[in-house]
C-alpha positions, 0 to 999 in steps of 0.5 A: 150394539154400537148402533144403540141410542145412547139414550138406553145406556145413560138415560134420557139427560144425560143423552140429551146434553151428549148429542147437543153438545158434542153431537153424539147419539149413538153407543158408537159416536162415544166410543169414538170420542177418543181421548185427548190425552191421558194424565198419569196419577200422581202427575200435575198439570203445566198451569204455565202453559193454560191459554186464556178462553180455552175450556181445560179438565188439570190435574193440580194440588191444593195449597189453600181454601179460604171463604171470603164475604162479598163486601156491600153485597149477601153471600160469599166467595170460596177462593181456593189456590191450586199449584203445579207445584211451580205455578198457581191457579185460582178456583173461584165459587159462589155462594157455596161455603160449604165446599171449604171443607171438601178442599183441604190443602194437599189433596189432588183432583180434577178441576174442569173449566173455561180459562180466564184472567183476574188481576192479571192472574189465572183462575177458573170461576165455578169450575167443575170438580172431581177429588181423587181419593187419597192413599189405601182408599184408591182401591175402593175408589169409583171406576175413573180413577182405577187404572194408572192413566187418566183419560182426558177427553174434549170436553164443553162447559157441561161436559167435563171429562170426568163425565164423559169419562162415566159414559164411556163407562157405562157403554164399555160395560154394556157393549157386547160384540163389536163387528170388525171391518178390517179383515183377519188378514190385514190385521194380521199384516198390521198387527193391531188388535180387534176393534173392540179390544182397541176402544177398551185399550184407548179408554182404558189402558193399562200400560202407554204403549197400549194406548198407542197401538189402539190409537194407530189401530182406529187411526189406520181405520179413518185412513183405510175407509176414506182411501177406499171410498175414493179410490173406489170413487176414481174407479167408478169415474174411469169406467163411467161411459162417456160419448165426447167426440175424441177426434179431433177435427178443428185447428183452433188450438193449433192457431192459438199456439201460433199466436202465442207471444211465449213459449210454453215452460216444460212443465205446461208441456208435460202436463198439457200432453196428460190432459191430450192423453186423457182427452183420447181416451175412452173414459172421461179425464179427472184431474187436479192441476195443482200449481204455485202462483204465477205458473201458468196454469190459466193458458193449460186450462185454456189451451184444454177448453180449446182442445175440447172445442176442436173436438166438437163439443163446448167447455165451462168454467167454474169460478169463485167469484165474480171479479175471476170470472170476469178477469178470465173473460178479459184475459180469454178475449186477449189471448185469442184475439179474433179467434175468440169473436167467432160470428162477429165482424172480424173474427176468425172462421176457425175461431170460437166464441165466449159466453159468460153467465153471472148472478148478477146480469141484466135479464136481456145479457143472460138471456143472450148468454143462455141461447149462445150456451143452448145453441152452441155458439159460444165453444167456451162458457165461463161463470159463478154458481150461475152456472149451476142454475135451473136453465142453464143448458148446453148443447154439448158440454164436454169439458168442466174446468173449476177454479180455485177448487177449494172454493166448491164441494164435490157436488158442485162439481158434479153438479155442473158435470150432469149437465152434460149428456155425457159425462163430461171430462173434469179439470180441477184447479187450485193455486195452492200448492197441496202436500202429497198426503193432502192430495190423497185424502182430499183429491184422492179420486183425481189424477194429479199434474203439478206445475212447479217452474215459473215462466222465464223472466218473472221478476223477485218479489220482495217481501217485508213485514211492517210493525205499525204497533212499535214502529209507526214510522214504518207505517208512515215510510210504506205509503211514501213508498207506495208514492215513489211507485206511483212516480214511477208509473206503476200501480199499487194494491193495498189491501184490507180485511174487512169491508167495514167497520161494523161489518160482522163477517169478518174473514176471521183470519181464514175467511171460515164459517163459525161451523167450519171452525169448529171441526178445523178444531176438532180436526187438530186435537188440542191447541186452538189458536186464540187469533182464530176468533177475530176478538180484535180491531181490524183494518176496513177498506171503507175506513182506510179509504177517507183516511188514505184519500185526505191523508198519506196519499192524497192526490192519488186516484185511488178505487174502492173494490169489495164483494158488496158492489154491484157487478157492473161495478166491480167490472168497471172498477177492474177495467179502469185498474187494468187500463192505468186509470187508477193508481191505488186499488183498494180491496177485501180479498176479492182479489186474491185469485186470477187478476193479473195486471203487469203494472201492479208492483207493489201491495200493501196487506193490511192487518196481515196478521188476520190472514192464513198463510195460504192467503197471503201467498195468493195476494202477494201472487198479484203482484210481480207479474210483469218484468219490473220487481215487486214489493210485498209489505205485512203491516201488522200489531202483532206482538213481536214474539206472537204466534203470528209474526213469526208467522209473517216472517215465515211467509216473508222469508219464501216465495215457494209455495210448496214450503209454504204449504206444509207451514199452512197446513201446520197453521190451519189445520186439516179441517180448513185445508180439506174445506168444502173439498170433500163434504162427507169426508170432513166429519168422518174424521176423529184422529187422522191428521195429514202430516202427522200420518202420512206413512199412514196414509200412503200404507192405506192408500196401497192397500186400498188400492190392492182391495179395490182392485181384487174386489171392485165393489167390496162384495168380499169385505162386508165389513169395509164396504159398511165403512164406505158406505157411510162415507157415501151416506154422510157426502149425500146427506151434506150435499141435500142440506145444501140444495 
């Protein structure tokens, strides 16, 4: 029954605007179109606390209804005054007088509309309306006003709650059985409900305490059902066969350890004896190394690629960007020395060799690329998406690493794995540092190593935020500090949002799509935050750089780096930045990950405001990376009271980045967090929140685990494996969309 097309439940319009709007289509998609929160009768709503721009269903009282003539002009306007009983909101309609009657002064209703400011005044213009039916007639008043509490639910323009309050109705009552996927026994152990009386309760509850059981009930579902589509995901990795050589027979990486000018930390020890353990075994490896900035994570994965060639087989690199994947190539060729030109004059007979494949080469450098790939010569090959392409073959590939994992889906990363004969042992790695709930519902089908200790002898990185808006002469005493440190011989960062003035894709604080924050909306319930929509001025490198050049630091050889360049370009660009040619390096957050150039201490985030905290942890990682100490600055005009300063400081006040991540992941939401990382999984999603849930989580993690292990393929528990497989369906339809 839950299957049934809405269209058979409330007709063919209302149907229509349910899926266009809020993409429902079936009895079941508005049954889980839970309610944001419940409003109890007699209750009004905080006008105080309405944000402008937000689409918002209150509870107000009305103190005055008056129609008014528009001057000059035919027709009229109803202004009617609402309060809270504290403050007060204006509803404004045209054109239609005879509603004065409807809005007597004293009476409650439901007022549904976008926020806006008139005079400095909040007001709703032709909100939507429902008044609720005063004294004895409440118990002959239509079924959304029955109960005590009120459900308010998200809602559009065209849908106000109240509506989608009648549809819900109207499946309610024509729902009949409802297939339960959690067995007897563990709603037993849980002690929750059966599903069909949780979606009556979170609708229609009787008593608050109701509404909560049946709220965790269908939360604990989510949970449960995504816990077990990846535990049953990481079961099905482990026992896939794979042939990769698992001898070692070489003594590359041997001899790259010895020609090593540090010593490894403890942590890159421990984790490198996880990743040789898996290495070993029988099964392929599939695991997250996950670290903060600066920990060294790029020489386990190479020491992992090394282990791998040593066995016989070859190993690639997966990389974001262009810029990382040329840095890698750079930093590769240092570290190995002649044990990296394997084939040319004076590399080492033990050694190996680089091959590097970018959307952007010339015909004969892929061509010579692809043919060291195909034979084999190059043990190690690093690369974008090109990698992924139509003829890109390996002879032997046994090892993928991907980058700044947030960057790919799943079906990347399986799309580069399936060009292995075999199945190739995975290494994923981010530089944010991911809370443990995190870890498990988005890499919960990884084994997970952390590197948390920094290399002995990295130097403080100072970190101060700059208000441009109400101190200019901050502003002006940043750039006559980026010249002292230019003095000093040392090379300077600044950084900008966008690449131009017009440039319409704007990084929007958190570099998303339009889509992507949508559901991180949708993901954290109410409470959009207003900065997300990027409605005002930013900073452009292409603006700053005449400005900069003629102005504050005139005289000083300054680059401009962007993603719109050319790759010969952008490489050219590095080059002379890592080689001491340039002082200022100007850039878009191309340089967010990877680049590392000892010299660089000092950088200048522009417009830092329009940033996400994981973002400005990893560019200020740029920097304070040789021994010198390193200067970090916000410059911002942000308002000092602002959401977004104080999200500054907090990112200025700790270099810790796994406390900065439980602050990213309050900032930005689940929905931006779990990104591209598990396609299918995103949309799945109605209640779940990581942090808010996390013993949740971890209950649900357990007894996915106890179920995956009795029952590997869930033949005894029809019902959840109902609820896997569309997880499964919804990761396979989003990953056709994309090819």
């Amino acid at each position: 029954m839950v299957e049934q097309k809405l269209r058979e439940i409330v007709g063919e319009k209302t149907a229509k605007v349910l899926a266009d709007q809020l993409g429902l289509i079936s009895v079941g998609d508005l049954l889980r179109h839970y309610p944001r929160r419940y409003v109890v009768r007699g209750e009004l709503t905080d006008i105080e606390s309405l944000i402008e721009g937000e689409e918002v269903t209150i509870v107000a009282k009305i103190e005055s209804a008056k129609v008014r003539r528009i001057p000059g002009r035919k027709g009229s306007i109803l202004d009617v005054i609402v309060t809270d009983g504290k403050a007060k909101l204006g509803l404004t309609f045209f054109n239609q007088p005879w509603r004065e009657k409807d809005m007597q002064e004293g009476r409650s209703g439901l007022f549904a509309g976008k926020v806006g400011i008139f005079k400095g005044k909040r007001q709703l213009a032709h909100p939507d309306f429902l008044l609720i039916p005063e004294g004895e007639d409440i118990s002959a008043a239509a079924s959304d006003f029955a109960g005590k509490y009120l459900p308010v639910y998200p809602a559009t323009g065209k849908l106000p709650s109240w509506k989608i309050s009648q549809c819900i109705d109207l499946a309610l009552n024509a729902v009949g059985e409802i297939d339960d996927p959690l067995p007897l026994w563990l709603r037993e152990k849980m002690g929750y409900p059966e599903l069909k009386d949780a979606l009556r309760a979170i609708h229609r509850p009787t008593k608050i305490e109701e509404a909560e059981l049946a709220r965790e009930r269908v939360t604990f579902d989510e949970a449960l059902s995504l816990q077990l589509f990846l535990v049953q995901r990481r079961e099905q990795l482990r026992s896939s066969h794979q042939a990769i050589k698992s001898e070692k027979s070489g003594t590359l990486l041997e001899k790259f350890d010895q020609r090593l000018p540090f010593e490894l930390t403890d942590g890159q020890k421990l984790v490198s004896r996880e990743i040789e353990s898996d290495l070993s075994s029988e099964h392929p490896m599939y695991r997250l190394l996950q670290g903060d900035v600066g920990s060294g994570k790029t020489i386990v994965a190479l020491r992992t690629m090394l282990a791998m060639v040593d066995r016989g087989a070859q190993a690639a690199l997966l990389a974001p960007t262009e810029v990382l994947a040329q840095q890698h190539l750079r930093n590769f060729r240092s570290l190995l020395g002649e044990l990296g030109e394997s084939g040319m004059l004076g590399g080492a007979s033990e050694g190996t060799s680089i091959a590097i494949l970018l959307g952007a080469q010339s015909a004969s450098e892929r061509e010579s690329a692809l043919t060291d790939v195909r034979s084999g010569r190059a043990g190690i090959v690093l690369g974008t998406h090109a990698l992924l392409s139509e003829g890109v073959e390996f002879k032997d590939l046994g090892l993928v690493v991907v980058d700044e994992q947030h960057r790919f889906g799943v079906e990347q990363r399986d799309a580069l794995r399936a060009k292995g004969e075999s199945t190739p042992h995975v290494l994923v790695m981010t530089a944010t540092p991911i809370p443990r709930t995190i870890a498990m519902t988005v890499f919960g089908d990884l084994d997970i190593s952390t590197l948390n200790q920094l290399p002995s002898g990295r130097p403080l990185i100072s970190t101060h935020v700059v208000d441009a808006k109400n101190r200019p002469q901050h502003l002006e005493r940043a750039w006559q500090r980026v010249r002292e440190e230019v003095a000093k011989g040392r090379q300077v960062y600044v950084v900008a949002p966008r690449i131009s003035a017009s440039d319409g894709s704007d990084f929007i604080k958190y570099g998303l799509t339009g889509q992507e924050l949508a559901l991180a909306r949708r993901l954290s319930g109410e409470g959009d935050d207003e900065e997300l929509h990027g409605t005002k001025e930013s900073s452009s490198v292409e603006e700053l750089f005449p400005h900069l050049s003629s102005g504050p630091l005139k005289g000083l050889r300054i680059s401009l780096l962007h993603g719109r360049l050319k790759s010969e370009e952008k490489e050219r660009v590095m080059n002379s930045f890592s080689r001491g040619e340039t002082d200022v390096l100007l850039s878009t957050t191309v340089i967010e990950v990877g680049v590392d150039v000892p010299n660089a201490t000092m950088m200048v985030i522009m417009d830092a405001d329009r940033f996400g905290v994981s973002q400005l942890h990893q560019l200020r990682g740029r920097i304070g990376r040789g021994s010198e100490e390193s200067l970090c600055l916000f410059v911002t005009k942000s308002e000092p009271e602002s959401p977004a300063m104080k999200r500054l400081q907090a990112v200025a006040s700790t270099t810790d980045g796994f406390e900065l991540s439980r602050l990213d992941l309050e900032e930005r939401r689940e929905g931006d967090v779990l990104g591209r990382a598990q396609s299918g999984v995103r949309s799945h999603l109605r209640l779940l929140r990581v942090l808010r849930d996390e013993e949740l989580i971890l209950q649900a993690r357990e007894i996915a685990t106890e179920i995956i292990d009795a029952d590997p393929n869930l033949a005894a528990n029809s019902g959840l494996r109902a609820e896997v497989d569309k997880l499964r369906d919804e990761e396979h339809a989003q990953f056709l969309e994309k090819k």
